[in-house]
C-alpha positions in Angstrom: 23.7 30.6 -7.1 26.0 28.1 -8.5 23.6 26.3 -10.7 20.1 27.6 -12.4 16.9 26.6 -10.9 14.4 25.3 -13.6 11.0 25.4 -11.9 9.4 24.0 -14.8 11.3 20.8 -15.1 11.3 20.1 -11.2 7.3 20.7 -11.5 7.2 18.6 -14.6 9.7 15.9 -13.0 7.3 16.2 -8.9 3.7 15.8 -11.4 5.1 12.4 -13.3 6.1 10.6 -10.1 2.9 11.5 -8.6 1.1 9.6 -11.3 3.2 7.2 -11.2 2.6 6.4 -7.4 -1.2 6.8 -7.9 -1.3 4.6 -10.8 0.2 2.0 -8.6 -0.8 2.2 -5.4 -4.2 0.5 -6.5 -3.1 -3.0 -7.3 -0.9 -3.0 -4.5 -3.5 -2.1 -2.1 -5.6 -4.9 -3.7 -2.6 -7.2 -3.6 -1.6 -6.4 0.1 -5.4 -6.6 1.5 -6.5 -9.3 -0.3 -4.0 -11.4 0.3 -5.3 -15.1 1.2 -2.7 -15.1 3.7 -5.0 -12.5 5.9 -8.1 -15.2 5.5 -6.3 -17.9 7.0 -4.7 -15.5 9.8 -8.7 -14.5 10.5 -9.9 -17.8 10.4 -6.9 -19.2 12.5 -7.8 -16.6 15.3 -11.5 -17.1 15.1 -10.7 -20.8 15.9 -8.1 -19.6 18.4 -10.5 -17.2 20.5 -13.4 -19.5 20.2 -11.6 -22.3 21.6 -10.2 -20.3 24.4 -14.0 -18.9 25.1 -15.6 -22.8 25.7 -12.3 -24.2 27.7 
């Protein structure tokens, strides 16, 4: 092999950017979901559907 493996390190190196990930994915879930801009998209195709459903 032209270089040494270091199984340790590559384990070490996988585990911290894992944590990293699942330390973050929480507030940008929260951010993504709870977005005001999805309200106003809901509300604008309540109105939308509604409207259509009387006319």
């Amino acid at each position: 092999m032209p270089h040494r493996t270091r199984p340790m390190a590559s384990l070490l190196v996988f585990m911290g950017v894992n944590v990293i990930l699942v330390s973050t994915i929480t507030p940008v879930y929260d951010f993504v979901c709870f977005h005001p801009y999805w309200e106003r998209r809901r509300e604008r195709r309540r109105k939308e559907r509604e409207s259509s459903q009387s006319a």
